[in-house]
N, C-alpha and C positions, 0 to 999 in steps of 0.2 A: 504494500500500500504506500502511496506516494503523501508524506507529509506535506500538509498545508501549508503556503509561504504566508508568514502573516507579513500586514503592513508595518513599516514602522511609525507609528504617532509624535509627531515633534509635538514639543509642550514646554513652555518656559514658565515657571514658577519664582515669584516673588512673595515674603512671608515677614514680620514680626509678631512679637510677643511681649506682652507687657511684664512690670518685676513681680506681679500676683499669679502669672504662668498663662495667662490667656493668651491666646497666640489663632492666628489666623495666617494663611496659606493664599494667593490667589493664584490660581492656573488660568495660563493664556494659549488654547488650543490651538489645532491648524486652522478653526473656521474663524478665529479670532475675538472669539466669548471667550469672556471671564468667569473662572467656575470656581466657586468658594467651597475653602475649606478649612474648619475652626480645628483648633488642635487645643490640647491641655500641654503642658509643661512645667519639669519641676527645674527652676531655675538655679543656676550656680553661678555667681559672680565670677568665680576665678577660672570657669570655661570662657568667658568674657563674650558668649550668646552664640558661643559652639552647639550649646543642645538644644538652642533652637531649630535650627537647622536642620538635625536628625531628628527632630517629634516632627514637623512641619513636612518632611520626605516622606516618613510614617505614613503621615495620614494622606497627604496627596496619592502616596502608591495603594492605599485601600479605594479611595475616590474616584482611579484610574480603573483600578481591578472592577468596581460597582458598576462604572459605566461602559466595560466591557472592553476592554482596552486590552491585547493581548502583548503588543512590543512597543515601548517608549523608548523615547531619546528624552530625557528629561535634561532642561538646562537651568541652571540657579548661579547668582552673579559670587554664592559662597567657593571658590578655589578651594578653600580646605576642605572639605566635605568631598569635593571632586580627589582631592589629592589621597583622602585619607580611605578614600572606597577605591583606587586605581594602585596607589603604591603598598597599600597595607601597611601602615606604619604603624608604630607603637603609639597608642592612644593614652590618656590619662584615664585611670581606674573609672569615672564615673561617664565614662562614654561608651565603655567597654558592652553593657546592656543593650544599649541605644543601636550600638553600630552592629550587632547581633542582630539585633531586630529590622532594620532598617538593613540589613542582607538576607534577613529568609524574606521579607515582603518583595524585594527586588527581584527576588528570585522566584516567585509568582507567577512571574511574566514567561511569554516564549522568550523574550527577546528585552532587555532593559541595558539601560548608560547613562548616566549621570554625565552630562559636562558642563564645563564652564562657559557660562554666557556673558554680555553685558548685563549690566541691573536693569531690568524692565520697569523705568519710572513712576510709570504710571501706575502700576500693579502695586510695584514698594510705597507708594505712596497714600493710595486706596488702603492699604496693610497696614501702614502707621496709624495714620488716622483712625481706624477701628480702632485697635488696641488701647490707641489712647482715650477715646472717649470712653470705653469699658471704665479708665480707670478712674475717669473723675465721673462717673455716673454711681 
């Protein structure tokens, strides 16, 4: 039987979190909708908003998975995150969960890659702005 060639889905994602863990996701598809997705996170100052970035992957790769998405090319303007799923580097203890998990969801997919993109402005900006009104609300 001859395996299915899936498509690839480009998708660039832009994300913040606020210091209470609320954190929001925006995905900007190939049709060029914005697809929201709110994340929890538990904050650590001294990641300096590393683990945002692996909750906010999280949840966009179940978001992808829901809407039936079988190979991404995911691109986010974070480099370390790109660096640290491509070289496998030694990670500091409290990511070590995150980036476990944030590899079985990747690996989900037929077909998944995380790279580096420019910062999608507009997205990161839509992302701030929630976050922040979360916090003085």
């Amino acid at each position: 039987m001859k395996a299915r060639r899936q498509t690839l889905q480009h998708v660039r994602v832009a994300f913040a979190a606020n210091p209470r863990g609320d954190g929001l996701a925006y995905v900007r598809t190939a049709d060029g909708s914005p697809l929201r997705v709110p994340f929890r996170v538990e904050r650590s100052p001294a990641l300096l908003g590393h683990e945002v970035g692996y909750a906010a992957l999280l949840a966009v790769s179940a978001a992808l998975r829901a809407k039936g998405m079988r190979a991404v090319r995911i691109g986010i303007a974070d480099a370390r995150i790109v660096d640290d799923l491509t070289e496998r580097r030694a990670l500091p203890a409290a990511l070590a969960l995150p980036y476990v998990r944030l590899r079985c969801a990747l690996n989900t997919f037929a077909r998944a890659e995380v790279v580096a993109t420019p910062e999608d402005e507009e997205l990161s900006s839509r992302a701030r702005a929630e976050v922040e009104l979360a916090v003085a609300a």
